[in-house]
N, C-alpha and C positions, 0 to 999 in steps of 0.2 A: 722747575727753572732749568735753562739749556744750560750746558755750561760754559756756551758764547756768552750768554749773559752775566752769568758770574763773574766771566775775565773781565768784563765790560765793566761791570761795578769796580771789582777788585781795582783793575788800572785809573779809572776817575775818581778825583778826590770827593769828598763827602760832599756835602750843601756848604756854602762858606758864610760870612758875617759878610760879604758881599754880596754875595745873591739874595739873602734875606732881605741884604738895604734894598735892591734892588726893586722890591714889590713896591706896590703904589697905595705906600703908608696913608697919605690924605684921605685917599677912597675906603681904604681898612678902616680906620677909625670910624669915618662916619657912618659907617653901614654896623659896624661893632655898636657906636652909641645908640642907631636908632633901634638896632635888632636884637643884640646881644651875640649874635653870632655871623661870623665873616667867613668868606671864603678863600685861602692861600694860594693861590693857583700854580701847579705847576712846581713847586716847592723842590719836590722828590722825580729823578728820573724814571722810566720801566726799569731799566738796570737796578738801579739804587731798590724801587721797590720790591722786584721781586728777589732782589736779594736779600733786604730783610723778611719777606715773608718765608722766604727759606730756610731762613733762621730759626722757627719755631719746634723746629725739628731736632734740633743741638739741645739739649736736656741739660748740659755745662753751662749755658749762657744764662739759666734764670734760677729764682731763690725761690721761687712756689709757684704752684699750678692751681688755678681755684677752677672748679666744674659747676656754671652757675645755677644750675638746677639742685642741686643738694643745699645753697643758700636763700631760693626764692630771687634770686636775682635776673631769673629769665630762663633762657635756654642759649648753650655756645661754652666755651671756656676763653680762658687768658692766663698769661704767663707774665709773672714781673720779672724783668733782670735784676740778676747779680750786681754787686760791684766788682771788677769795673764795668763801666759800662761800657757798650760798644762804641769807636769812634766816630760811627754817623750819628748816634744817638745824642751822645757828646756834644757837638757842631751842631745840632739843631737846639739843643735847649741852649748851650752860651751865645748862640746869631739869634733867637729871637728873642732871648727875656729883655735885653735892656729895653727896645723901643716899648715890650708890653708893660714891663718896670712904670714907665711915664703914666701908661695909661691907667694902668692901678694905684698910682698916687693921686692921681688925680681923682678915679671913681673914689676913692677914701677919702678927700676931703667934702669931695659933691654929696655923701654921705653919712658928712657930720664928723668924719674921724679923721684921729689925727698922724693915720700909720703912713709913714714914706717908705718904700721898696729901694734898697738900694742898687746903684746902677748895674752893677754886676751878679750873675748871675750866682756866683763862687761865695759872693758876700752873705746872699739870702740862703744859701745854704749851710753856709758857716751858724748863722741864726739859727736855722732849723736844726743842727747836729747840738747846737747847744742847751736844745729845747728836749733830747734825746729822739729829736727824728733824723734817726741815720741810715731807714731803709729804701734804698730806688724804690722809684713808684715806677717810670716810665715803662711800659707793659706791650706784650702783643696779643693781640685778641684774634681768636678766630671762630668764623660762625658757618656754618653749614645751612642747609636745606630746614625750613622749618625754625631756626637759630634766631633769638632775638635777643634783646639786654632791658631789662624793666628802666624808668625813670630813675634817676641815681644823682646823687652828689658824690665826687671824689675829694672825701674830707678825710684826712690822715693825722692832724695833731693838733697842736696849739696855731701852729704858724701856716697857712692856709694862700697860696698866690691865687687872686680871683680870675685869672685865665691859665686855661688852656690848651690843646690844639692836639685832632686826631685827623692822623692822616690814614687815607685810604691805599693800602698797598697793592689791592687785585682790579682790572681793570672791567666794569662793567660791563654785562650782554657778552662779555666773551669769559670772564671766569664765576659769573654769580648774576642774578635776577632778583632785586627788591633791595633790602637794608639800607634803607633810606635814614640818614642822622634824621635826629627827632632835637628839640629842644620845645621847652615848654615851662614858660614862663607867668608867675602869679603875682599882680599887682594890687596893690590896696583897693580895696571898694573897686575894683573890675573883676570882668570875666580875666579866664587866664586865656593864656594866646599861646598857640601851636606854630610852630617851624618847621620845614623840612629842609635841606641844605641838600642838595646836588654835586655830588662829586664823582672826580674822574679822576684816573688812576694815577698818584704825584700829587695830588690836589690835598691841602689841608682842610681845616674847620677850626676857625679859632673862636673860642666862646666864653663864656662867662659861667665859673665853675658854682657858686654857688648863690650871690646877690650881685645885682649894678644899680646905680643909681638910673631913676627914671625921670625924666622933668614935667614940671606941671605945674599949675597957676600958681601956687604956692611954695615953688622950692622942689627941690630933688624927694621921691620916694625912694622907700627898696622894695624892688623887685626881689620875690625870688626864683631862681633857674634850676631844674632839671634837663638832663637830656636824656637819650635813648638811641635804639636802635630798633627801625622797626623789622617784622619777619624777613628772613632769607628766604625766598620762593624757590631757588636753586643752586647748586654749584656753593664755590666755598670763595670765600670773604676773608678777607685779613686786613687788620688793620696796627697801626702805633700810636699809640698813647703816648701823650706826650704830657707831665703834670711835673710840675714845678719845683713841689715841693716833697722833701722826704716824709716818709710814714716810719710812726714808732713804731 
């Protein structure tokens, strides 16, 4: 990263709880209920991204490094932040959980259950720290040549937010070739169904972490979701993790 762009990030404020309004909630929704996963567009600037992916380089900013090939979890590593967490990271999880709050209240009841998310994002956390999930999850991941991530649920405790949203930080055909998001989804008595989500650099994915309700002649099913990353054919890939809720 120049370090024109650094100033560039450093002098503009982060993402706001305006700019998030800003996306075109109606269209999100519906493409989230039919699909299970959406696309953000535009979310994160060049500046903002490639200043977080800069970031992976500061050993200060995070609480553990996992290398995923010594767990069977693919090939690539990731880093979780520390508390605190950094202020873009901050301003992305409190602008978007409330509108996705609604929407997981809702898949919880379409689903037979009777969990409400509350509106605030500080709230569902408060729950989760009292659950003894006090450790950030939100993470950076970075994948090289060859680099991929197995199918995966991010499940950390008792208390589980069923979305959430990875943004791409490196801008494709100019920093990396392939790693295409994967989702892949198994419904009762069907085949399962494969996803691929297209994104551009600033561009989110917001998804469904581990069931959504499906509809059908008889009432809502559950689905359930994995997703992935498929291989890195070249060059290096970065990405932010964005998940909800704390790990024990």
């Amino acid at each position: 990263m120049t370090h024109l762009a650094r100033a560039r990030a450093a002098a503009s404020p982060p993402p706001t709880a305006a700019r998030i309004a800003a996306l075109d909630w109606p269209a999100i929704v519906a493409t989230l209920d039919a699909d299970g996963a959406t696309l953000l567009p535009g979310v994160l600037s060049a500046a903002h991204s490639e200043a977080l992916a800069a970031d992976y380089a500061n050993e200060t900013m995070f609480r553990s490094r996992i290398v995923m090939v010594r767990h069977g979890f693919g090939r690539g590593e990731y880093k979780y932040f520390t508390a605190p967490l950094p202020e873009m990271v901050c301003a992305l999880r409190s602008a978007l959980y409330p509108p996705l709050a609604a929407i997981a209240t809702r898949w919880s009841a379409a689903l037979g259950e009777t969990r409400c998310f509350p509106p605030r994002h500080a709230d569902f956390l408060a729950l989760c720290h009292q659950a003894g999930q006090t450790r950030p999850t939100p993470l950076l991941l970075k994948y090289e040549a060859s680099d991929h991530i197995c199918l995966h649920q991010d499940l950390y405790g008792e208390h589980v937010f069923p979305l959430q949203v990875a943004f791409l930080l490196s801008a494709p055909g100019r920093d990396f070739a392939g790693g295409e998001f994967l989702l892949v989804e198994s419904r009762p008595r069907a085949q399962s169904r494969a996803l691929a989500v297209p994104l551009d650099q600033g561009d989110g994915v917001l998804f469904a972490v581990h069931h959504r309700p499906v509809p059908g002649a008889r009432g809502y099913s559950r689905a359930t979701v994995r997703h992935g990353v498929n291989r890195v054919r070249s060059g290096r890939r970065h990405v932010l993790g964005v998940i909800f809720h704390d790990a024990r």
